[in-house]
mmCIF file of the N, C-alpha and C atoms, coordinates in Angstrom:
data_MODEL
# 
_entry.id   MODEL 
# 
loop_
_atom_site.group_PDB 
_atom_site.id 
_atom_site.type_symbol 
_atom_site.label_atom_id 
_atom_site.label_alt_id 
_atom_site.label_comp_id 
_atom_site.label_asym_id 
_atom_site.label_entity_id 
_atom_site.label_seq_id 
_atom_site.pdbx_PDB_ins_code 
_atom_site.Cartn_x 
_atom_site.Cartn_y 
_atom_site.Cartn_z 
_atom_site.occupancy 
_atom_site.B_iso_or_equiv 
_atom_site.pdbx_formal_charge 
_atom_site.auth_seq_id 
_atom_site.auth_comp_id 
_atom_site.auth_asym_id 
_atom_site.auth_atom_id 
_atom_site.pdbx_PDB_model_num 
ATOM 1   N N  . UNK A 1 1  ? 0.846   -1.175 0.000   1.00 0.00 ? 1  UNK A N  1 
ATOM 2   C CA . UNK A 1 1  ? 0.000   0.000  0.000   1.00 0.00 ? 1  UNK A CA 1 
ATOM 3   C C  . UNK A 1 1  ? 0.888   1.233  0.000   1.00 0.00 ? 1  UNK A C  1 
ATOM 4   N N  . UNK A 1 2  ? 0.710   2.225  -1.073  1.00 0.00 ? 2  UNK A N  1 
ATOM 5   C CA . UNK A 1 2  ? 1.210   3.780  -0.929  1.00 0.00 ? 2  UNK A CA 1 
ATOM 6   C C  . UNK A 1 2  ? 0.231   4.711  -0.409  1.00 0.00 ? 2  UNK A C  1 
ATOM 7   N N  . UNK A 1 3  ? 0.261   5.000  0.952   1.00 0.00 ? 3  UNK A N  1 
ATOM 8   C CA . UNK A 1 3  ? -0.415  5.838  1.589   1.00 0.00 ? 3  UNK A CA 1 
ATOM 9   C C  . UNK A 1 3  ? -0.523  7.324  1.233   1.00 0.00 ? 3  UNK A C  1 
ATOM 10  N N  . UNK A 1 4  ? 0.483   7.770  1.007   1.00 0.00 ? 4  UNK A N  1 
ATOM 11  C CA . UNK A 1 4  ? 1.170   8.955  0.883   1.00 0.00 ? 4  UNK A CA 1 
ATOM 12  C C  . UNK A 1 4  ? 0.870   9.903  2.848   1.00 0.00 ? 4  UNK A C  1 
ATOM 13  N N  . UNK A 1 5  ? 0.905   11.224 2.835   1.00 0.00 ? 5  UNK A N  1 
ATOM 14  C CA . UNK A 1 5  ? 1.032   11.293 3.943   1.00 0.00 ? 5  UNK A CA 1 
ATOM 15  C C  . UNK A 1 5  ? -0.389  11.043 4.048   1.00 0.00 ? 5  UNK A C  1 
ATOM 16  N N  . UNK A 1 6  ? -0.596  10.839 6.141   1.00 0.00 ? 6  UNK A N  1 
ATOM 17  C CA . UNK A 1 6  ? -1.621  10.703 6.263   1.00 0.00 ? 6  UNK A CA 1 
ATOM 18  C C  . UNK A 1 6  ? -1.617  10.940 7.776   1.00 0.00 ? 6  UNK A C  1 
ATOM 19  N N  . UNK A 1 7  ? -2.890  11.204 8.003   1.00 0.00 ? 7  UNK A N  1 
ATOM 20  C CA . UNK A 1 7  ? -3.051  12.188 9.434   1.00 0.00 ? 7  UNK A CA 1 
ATOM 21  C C  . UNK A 1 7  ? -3.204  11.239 10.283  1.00 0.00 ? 7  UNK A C  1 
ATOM 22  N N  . UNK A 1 8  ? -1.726  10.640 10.852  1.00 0.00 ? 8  UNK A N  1 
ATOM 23  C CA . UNK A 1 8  ? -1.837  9.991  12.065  1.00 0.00 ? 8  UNK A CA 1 
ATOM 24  C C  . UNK A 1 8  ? -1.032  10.542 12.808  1.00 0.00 ? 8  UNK A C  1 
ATOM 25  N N  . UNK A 1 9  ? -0.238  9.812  13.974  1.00 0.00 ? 9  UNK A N  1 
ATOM 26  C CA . UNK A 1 9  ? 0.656   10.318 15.068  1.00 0.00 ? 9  UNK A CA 1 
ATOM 27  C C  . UNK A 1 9  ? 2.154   9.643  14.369  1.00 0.00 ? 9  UNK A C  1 
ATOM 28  N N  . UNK A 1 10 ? 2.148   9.721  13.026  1.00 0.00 ? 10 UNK A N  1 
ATOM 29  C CA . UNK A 1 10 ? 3.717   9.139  12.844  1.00 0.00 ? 10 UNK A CA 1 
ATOM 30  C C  . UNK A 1 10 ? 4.566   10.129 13.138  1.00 0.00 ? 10 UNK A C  1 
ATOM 31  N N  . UNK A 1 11 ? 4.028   11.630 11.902  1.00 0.00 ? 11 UNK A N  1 
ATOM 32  C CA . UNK A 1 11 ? 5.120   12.892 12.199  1.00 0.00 ? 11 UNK A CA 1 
ATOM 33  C C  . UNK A 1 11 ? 5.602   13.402 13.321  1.00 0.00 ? 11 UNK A C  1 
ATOM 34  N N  . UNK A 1 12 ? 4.584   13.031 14.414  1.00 0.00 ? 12 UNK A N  1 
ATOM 35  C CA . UNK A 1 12 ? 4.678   13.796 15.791  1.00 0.00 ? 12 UNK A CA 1 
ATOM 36  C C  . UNK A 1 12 ? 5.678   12.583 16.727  1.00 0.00 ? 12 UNK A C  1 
ATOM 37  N N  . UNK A 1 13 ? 5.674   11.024 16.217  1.00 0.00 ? 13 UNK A N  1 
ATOM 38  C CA . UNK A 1 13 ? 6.731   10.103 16.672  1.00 0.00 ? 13 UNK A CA 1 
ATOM 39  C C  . UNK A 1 13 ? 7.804   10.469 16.032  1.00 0.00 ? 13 UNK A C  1 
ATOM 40  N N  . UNK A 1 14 ? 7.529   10.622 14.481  1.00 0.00 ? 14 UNK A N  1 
ATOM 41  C CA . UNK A 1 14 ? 9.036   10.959 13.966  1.00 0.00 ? 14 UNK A CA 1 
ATOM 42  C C  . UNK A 1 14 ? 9.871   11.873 14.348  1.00 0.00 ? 14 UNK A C  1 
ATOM 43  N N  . UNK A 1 15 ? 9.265   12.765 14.945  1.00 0.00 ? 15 UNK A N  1 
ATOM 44  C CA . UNK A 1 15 ? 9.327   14.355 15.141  1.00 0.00 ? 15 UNK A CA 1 
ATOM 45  C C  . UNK A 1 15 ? 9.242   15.073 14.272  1.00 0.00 ? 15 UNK A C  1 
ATOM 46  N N  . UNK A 1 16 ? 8.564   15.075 12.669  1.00 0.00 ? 16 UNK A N  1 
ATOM 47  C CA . UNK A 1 16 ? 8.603   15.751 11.973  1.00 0.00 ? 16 UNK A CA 1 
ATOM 48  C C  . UNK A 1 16 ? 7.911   16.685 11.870  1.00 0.00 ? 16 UNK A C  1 
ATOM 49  N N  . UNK A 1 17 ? 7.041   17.112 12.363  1.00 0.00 ? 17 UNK A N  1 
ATOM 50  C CA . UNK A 1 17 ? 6.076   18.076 12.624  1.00 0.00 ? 17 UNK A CA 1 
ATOM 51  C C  . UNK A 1 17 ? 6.371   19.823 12.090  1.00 0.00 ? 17 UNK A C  1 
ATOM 52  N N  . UNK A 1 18 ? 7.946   19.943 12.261  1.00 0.00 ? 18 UNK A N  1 
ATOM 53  C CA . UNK A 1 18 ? 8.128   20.857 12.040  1.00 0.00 ? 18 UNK A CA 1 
ATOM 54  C C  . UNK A 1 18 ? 9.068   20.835 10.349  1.00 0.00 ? 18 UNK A C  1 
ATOM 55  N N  . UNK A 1 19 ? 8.571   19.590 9.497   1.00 0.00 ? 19 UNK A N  1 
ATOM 56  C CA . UNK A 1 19 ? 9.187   19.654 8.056   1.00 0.00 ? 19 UNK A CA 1 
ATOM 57  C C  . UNK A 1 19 ? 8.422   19.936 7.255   1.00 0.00 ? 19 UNK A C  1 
ATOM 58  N N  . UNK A 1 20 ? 8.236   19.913 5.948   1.00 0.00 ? 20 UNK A N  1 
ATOM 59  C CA . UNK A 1 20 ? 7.259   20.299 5.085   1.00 0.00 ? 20 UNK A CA 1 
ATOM 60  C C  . UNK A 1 20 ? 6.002   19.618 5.089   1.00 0.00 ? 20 UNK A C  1 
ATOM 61  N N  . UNK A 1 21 ? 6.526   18.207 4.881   1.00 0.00 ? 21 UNK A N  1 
ATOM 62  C CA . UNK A 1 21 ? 5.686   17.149 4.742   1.00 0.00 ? 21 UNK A CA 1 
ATOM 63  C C  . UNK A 1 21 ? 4.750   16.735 5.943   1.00 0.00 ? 21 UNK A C  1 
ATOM 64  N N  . UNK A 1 22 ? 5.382   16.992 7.381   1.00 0.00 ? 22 UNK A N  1 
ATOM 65  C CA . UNK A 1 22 ? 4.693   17.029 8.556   1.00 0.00 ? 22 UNK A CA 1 
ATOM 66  C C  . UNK A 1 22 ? 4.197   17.641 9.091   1.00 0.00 ? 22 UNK A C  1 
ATOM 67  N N  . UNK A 1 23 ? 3.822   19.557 8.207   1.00 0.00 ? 23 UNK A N  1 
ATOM 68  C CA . UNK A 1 23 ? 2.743   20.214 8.233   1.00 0.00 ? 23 UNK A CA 1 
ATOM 69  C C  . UNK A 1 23 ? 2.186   20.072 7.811   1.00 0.00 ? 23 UNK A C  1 
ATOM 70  N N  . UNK A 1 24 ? 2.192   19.611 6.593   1.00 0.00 ? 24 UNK A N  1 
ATOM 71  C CA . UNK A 1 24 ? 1.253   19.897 5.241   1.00 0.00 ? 24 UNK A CA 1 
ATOM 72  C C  . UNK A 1 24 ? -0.012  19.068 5.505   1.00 0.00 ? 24 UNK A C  1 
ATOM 73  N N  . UNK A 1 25 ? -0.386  19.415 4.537   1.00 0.00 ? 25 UNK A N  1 
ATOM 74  C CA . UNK A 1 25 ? -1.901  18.484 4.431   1.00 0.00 ? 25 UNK A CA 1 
ATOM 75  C C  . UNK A 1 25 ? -2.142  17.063 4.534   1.00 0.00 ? 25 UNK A C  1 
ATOM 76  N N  . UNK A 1 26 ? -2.765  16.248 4.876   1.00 0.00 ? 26 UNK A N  1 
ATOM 77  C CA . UNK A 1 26 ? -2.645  14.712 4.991   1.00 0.00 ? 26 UNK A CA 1 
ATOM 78  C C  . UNK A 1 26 ? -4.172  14.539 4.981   1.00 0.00 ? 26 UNK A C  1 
ATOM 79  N N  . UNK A 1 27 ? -3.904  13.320 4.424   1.00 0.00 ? 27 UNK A N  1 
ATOM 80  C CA . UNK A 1 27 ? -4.690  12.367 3.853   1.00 0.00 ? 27 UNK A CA 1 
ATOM 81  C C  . UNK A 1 27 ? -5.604  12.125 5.200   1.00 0.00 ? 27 UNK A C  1 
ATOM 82  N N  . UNK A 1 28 ? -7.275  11.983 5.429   1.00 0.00 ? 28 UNK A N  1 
ATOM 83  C CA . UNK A 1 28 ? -7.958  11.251 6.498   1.00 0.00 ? 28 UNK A CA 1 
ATOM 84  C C  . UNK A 1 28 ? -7.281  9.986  6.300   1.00 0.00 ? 28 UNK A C  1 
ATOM 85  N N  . UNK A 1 29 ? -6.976  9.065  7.661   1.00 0.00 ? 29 UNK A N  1 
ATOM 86  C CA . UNK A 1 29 ? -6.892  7.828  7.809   1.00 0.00 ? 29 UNK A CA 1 
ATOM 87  C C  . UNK A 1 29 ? -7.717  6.894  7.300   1.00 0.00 ? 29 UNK A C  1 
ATOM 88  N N  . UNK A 1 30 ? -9.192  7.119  7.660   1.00 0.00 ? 30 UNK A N  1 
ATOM 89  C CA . UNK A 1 30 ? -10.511 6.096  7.896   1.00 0.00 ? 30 UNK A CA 1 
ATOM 90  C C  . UNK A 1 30 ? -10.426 5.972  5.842   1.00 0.00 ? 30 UNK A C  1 
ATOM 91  N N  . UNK A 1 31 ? -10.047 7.508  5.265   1.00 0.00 ? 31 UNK A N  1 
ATOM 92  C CA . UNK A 1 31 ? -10.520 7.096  3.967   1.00 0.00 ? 31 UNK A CA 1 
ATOM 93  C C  . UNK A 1 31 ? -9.137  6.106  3.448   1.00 0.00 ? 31 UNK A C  1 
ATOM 94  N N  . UNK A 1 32 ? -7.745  6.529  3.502   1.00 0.00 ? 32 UNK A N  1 
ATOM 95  C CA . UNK A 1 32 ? -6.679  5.859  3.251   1.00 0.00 ? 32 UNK A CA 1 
ATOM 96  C C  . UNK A 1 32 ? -6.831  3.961  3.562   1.00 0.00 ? 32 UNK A C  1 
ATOM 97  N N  . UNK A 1 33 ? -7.360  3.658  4.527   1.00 0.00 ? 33 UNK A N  1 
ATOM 98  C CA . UNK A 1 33 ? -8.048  2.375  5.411   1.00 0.00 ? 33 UNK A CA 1 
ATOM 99  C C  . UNK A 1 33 ? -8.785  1.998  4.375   1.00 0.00 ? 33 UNK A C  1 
ATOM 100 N N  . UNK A 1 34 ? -9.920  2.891  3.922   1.00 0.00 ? 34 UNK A N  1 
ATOM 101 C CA . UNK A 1 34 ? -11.064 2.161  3.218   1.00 0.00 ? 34 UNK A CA 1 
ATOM 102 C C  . UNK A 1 34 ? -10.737 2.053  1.848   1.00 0.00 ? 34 UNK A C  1 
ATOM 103 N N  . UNK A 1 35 ? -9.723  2.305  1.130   1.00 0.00 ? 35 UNK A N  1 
ATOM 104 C CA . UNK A 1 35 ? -9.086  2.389  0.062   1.00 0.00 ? 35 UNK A CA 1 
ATOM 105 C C  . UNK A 1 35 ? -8.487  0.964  -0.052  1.00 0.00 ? 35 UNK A C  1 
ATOM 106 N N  . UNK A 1 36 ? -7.760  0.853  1.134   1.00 0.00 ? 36 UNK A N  1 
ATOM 107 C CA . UNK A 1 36 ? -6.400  -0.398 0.986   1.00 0.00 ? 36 UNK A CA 1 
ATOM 108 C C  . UNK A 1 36 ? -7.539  -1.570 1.123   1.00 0.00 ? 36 UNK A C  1 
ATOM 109 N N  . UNK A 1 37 ? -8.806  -1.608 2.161   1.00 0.00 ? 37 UNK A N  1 
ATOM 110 C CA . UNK A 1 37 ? -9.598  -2.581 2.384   1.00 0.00 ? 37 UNK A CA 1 
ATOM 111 C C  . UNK A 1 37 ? -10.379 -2.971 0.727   1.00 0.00 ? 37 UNK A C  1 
ATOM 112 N N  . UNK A 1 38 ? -10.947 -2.065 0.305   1.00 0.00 ? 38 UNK A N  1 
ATOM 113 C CA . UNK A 1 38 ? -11.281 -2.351 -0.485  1.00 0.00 ? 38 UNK A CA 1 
ATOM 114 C C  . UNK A 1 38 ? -10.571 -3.034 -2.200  1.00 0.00 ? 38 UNK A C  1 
ATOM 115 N N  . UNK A 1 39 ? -9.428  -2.549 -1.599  1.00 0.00 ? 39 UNK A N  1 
ATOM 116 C CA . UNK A 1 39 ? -8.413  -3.038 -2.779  1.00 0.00 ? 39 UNK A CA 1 
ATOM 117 C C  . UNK A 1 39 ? -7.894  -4.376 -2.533  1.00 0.00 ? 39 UNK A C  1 
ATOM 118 N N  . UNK A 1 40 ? -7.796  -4.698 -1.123  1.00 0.00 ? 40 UNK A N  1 
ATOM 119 C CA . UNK A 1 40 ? -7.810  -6.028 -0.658  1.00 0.00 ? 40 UNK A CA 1 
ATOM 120 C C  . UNK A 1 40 ? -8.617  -7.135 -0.810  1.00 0.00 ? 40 UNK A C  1 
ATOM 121 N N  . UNK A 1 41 ? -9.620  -6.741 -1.322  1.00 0.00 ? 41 UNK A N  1 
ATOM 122 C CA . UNK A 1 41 ? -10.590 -7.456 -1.400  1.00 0.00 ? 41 UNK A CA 1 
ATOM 123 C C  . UNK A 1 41 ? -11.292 -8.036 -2.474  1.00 0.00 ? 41 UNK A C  1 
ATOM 124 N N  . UNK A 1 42 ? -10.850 -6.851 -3.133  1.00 0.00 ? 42 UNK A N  1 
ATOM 125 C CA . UNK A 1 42 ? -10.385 -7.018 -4.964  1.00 0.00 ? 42 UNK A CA 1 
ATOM 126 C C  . UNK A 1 42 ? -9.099  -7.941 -5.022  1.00 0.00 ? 42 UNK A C  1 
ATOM 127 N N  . UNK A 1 43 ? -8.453  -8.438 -4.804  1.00 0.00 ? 43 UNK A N  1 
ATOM 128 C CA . UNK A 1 43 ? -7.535  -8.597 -4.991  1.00 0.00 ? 43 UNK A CA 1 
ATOM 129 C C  . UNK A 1 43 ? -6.116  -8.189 -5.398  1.00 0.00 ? 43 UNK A C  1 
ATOM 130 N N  . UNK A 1 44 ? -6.089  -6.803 -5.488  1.00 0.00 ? 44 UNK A N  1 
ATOM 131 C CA . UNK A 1 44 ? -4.977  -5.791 -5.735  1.00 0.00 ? 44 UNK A CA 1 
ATOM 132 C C  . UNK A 1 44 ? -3.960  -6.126 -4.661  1.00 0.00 ? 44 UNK A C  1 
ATOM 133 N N  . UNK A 1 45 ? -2.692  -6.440 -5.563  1.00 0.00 ? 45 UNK A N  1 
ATOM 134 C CA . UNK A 1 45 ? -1.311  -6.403 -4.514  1.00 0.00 ? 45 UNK A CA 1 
ATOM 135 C C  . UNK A 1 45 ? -1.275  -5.279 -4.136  1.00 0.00 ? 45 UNK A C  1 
ATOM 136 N N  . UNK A 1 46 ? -1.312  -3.891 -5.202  1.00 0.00 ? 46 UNK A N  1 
ATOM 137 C CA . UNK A 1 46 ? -0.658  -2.462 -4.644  1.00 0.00 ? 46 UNK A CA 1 
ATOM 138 C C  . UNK A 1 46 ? -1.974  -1.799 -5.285  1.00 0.00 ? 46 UNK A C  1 
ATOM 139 N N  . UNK A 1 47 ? -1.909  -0.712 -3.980  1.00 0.00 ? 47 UNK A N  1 
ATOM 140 C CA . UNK A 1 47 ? -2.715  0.267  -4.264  1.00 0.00 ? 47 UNK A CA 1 
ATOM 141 C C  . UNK A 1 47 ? -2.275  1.491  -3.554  1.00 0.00 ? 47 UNK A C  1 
ATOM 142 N N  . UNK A 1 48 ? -2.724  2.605  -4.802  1.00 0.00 ? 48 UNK A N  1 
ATOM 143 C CA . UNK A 1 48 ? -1.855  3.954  -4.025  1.00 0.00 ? 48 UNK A CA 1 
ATOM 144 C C  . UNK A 1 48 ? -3.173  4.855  -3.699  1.00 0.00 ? 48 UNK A C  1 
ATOM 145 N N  . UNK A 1 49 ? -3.044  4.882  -2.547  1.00 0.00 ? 49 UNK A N  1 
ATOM 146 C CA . UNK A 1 49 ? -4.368  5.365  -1.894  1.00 0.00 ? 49 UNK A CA 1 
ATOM 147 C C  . UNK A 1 49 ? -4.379  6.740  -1.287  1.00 0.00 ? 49 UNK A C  1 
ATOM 148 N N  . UNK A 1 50 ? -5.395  7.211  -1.044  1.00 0.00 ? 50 UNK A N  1 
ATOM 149 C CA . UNK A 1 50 ? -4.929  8.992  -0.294  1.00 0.00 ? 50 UNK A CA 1 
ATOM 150 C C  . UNK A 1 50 ? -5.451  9.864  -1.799  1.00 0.00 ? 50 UNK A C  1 
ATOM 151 N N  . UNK A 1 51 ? -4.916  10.958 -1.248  1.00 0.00 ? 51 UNK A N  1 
ATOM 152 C CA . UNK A 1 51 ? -5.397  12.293 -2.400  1.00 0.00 ? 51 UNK A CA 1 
ATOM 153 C C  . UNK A 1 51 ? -4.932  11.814 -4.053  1.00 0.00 ? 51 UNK A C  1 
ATOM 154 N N  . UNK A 1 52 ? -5.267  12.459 -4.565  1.00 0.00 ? 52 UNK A N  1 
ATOM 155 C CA . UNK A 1 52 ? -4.979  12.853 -6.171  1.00 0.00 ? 52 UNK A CA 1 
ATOM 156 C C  . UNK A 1 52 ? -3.545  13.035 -6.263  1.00 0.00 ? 52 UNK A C  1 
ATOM 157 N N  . UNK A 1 53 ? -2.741  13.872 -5.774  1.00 0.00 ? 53 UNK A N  1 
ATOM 158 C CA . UNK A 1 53 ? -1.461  14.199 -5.541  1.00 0.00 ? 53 UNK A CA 1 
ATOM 159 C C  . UNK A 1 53 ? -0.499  13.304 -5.311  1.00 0.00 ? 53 UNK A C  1 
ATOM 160 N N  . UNK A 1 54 ? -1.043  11.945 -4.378  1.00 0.00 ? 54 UNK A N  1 
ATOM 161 C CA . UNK A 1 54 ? -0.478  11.143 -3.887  1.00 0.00 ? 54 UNK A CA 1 
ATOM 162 C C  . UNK A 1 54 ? -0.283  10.026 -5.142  1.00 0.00 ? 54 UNK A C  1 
ATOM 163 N N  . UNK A 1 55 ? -1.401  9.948  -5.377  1.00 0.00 ? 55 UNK A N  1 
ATOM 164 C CA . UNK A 1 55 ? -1.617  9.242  -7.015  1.00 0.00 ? 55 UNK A CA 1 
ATOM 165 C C  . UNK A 1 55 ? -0.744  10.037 -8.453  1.00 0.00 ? 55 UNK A C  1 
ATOM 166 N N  . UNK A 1 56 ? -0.776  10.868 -8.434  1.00 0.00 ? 56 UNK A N  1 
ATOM 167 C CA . UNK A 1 56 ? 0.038   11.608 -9.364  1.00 0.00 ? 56 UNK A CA 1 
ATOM 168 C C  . UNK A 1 56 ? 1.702   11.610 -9.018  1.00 0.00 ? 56 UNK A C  1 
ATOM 169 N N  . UNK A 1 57 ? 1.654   11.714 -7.736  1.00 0.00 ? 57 UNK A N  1 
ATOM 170 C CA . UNK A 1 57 ? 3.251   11.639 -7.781  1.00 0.00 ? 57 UNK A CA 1 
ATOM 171 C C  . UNK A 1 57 ? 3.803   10.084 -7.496  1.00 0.00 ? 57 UNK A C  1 
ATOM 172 N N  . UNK A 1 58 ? 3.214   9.181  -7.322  1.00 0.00 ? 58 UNK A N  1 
ATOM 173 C CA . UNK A 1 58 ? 3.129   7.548  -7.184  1.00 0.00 ? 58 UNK A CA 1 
ATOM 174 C C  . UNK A 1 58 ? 3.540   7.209  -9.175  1.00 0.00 ? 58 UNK A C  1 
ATOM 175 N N  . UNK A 1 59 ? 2.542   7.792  -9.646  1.00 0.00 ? 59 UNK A N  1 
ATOM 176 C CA . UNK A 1 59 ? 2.467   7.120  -10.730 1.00 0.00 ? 59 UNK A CA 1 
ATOM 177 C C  . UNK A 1 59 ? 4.049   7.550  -11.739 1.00 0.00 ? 59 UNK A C  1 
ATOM 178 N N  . UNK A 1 60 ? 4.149   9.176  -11.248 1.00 0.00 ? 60 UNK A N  1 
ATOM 179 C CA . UNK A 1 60 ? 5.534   9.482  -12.252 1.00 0.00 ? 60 UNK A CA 1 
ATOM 180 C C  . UNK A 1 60 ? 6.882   8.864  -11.452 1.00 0.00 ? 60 UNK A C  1 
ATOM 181 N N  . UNK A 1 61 ? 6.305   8.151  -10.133 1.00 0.00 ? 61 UNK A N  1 
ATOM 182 C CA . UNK A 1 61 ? 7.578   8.084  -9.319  1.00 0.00 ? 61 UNK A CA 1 
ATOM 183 C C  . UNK A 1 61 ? 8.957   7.224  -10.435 1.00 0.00 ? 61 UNK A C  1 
ATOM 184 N N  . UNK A 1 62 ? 8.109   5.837  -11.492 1.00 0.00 ? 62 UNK A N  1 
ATOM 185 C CA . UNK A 1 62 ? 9.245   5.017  -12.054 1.00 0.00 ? 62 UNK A CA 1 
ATOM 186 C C  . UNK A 1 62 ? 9.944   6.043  -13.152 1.00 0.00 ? 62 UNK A C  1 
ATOM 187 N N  . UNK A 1 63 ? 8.995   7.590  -13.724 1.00 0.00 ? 63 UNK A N  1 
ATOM 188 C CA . UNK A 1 63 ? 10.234  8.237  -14.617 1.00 0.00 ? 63 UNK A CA 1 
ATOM 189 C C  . UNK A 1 63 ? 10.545  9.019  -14.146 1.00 0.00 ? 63 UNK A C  1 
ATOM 190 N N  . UNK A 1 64 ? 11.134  9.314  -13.026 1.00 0.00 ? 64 UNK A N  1 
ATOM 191 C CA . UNK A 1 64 ? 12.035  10.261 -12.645 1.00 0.00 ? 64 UNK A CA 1 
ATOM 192 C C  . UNK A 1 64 ? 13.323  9.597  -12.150 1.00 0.00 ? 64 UNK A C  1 
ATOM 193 N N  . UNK A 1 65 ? 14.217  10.267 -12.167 1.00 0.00 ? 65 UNK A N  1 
ATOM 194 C CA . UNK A 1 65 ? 15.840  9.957  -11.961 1.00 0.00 ? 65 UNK A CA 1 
ATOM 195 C C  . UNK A 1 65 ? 16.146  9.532  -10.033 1.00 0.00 ? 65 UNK A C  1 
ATOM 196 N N  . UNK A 1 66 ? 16.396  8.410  -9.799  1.00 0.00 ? 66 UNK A N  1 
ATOM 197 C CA . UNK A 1 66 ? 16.502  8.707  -8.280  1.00 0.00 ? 66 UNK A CA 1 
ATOM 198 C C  . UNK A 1 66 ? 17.489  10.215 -7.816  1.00 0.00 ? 66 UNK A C  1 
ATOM 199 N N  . UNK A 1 67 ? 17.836  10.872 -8.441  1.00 0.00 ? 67 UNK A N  1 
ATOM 200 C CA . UNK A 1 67 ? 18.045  11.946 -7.760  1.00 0.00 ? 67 UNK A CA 1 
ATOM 201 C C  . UNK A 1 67 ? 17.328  12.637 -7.499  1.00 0.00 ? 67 UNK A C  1 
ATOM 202 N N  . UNK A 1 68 ? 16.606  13.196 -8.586  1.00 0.00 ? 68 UNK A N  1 
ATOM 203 C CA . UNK A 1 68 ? 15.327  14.441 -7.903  1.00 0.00 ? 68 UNK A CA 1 
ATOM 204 C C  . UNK A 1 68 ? 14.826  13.648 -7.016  1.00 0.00 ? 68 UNK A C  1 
ATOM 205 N N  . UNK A 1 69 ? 13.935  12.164 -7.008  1.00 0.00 ? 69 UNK A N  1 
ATOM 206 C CA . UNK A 1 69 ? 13.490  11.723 -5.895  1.00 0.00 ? 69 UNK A CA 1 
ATOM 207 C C  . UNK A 1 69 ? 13.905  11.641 -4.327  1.00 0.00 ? 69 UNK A C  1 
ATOM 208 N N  . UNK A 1 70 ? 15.363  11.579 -4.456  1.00 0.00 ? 70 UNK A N  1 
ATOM 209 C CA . UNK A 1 70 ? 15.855  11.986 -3.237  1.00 0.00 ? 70 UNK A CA 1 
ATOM 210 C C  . UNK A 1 70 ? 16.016  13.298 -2.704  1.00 0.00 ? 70 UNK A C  1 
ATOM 211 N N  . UNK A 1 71 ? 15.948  14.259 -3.522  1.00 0.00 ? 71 UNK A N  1 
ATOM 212 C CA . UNK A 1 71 ? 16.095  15.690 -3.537  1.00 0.00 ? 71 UNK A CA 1 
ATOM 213 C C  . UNK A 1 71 ? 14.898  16.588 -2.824  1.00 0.00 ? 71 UNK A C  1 
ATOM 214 N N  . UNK A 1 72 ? 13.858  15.736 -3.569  1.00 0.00 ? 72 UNK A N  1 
ATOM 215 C CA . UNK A 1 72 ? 12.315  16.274 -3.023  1.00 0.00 ? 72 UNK A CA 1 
ATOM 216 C C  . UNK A 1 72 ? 12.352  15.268 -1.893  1.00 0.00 ? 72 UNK A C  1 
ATOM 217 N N  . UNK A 1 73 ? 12.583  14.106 -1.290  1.00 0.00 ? 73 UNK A N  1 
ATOM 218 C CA . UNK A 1 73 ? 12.628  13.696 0.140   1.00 0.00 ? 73 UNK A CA 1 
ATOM 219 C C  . UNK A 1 73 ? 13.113  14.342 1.058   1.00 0.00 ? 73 UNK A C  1 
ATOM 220 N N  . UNK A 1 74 ? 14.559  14.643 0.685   1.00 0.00 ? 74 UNK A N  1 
ATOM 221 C CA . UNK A 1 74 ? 15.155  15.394 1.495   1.00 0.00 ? 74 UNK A CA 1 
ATOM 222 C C  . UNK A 1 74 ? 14.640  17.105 2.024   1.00 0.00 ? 74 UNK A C  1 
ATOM 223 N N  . UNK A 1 75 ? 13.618  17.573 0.883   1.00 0.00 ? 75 UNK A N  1 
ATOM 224 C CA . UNK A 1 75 ? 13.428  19.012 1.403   1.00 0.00 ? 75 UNK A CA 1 
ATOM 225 C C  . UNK A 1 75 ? 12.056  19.147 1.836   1.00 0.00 ? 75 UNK A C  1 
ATOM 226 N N  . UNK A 1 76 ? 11.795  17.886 1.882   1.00 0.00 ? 76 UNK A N  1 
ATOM 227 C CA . UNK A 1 76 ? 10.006  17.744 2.477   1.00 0.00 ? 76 UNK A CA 1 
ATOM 228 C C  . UNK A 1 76 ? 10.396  17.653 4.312   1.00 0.00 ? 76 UNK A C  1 
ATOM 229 N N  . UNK A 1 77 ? 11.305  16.792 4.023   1.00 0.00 ? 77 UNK A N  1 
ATOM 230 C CA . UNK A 1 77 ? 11.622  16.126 5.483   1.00 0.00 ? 77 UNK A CA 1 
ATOM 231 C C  . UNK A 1 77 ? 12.326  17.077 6.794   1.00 0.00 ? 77 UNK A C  1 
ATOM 232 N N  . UNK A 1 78 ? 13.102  18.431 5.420   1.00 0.00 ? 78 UNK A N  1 
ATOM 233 C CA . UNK A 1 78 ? 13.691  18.851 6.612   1.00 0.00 ? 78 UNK A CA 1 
ATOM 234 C C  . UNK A 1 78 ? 13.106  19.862 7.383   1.00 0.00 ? 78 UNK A C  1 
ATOM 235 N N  . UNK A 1 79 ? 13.403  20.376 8.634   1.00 0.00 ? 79 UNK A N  1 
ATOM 236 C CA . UNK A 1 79 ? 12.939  21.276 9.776   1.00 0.00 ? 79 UNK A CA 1 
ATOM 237 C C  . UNK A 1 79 ? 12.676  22.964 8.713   1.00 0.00 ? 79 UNK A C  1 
ATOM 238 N N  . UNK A 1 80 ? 11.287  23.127 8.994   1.00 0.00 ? 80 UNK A N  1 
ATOM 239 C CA . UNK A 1 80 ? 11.190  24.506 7.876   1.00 0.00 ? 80 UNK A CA 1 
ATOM 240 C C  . UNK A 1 80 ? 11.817  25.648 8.936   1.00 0.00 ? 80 UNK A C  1 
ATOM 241 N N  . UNK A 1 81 ? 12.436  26.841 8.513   1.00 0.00 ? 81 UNK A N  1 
ATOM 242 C CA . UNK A 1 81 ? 13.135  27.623 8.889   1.00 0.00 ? 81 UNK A CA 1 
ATOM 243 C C  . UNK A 1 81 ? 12.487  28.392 9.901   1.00 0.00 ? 81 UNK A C  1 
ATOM 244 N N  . UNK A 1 82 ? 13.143  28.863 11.279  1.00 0.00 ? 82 UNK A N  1 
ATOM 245 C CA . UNK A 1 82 ? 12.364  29.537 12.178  1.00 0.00 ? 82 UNK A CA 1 
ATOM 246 C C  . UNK A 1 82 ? 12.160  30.741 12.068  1.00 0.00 ? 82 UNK A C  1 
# 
């Protein structure tokens, strides 16, 4: 399952709270849940579940270069400036 983010207590375990990605907007849980259940049930190995965004950037993830991909990890993740 590709969740993308999603509004649980990970960022606040990770401590990320204060990175891009751990302000930003996130996905409801219950709908991310009812996505993977239902894809389970279908029989789908993978399903990329959560917003439009999450799906859009899932799908270009195999043509892009692992660099930008690490590039945009790295500046989601880090502490936004005080």
């Amino acid at each position: 399952m590709l969740p993308g983010p999603t509004d649980t207590a990970f960022f606040e375990r990770a401590e990320m709270e204060d990175t891009r990605v751990g302000s930003g907007k996130k996905d409801d849980p219950a709908k991310v849940a009812e996505q993977g259940f239902a894809a389970m049930m279908m029989g789908d190995q993978t399903v990329t579940a959560g917003s439009l965004v999450n799906k859009v950037q899932t799908a270009e993830g195999p043509a892009r270069r692992r660099a930008l991909c690490a590039w945009r990890v790295t500046r989601s993740s880090r502490p936004s400036p005080s």
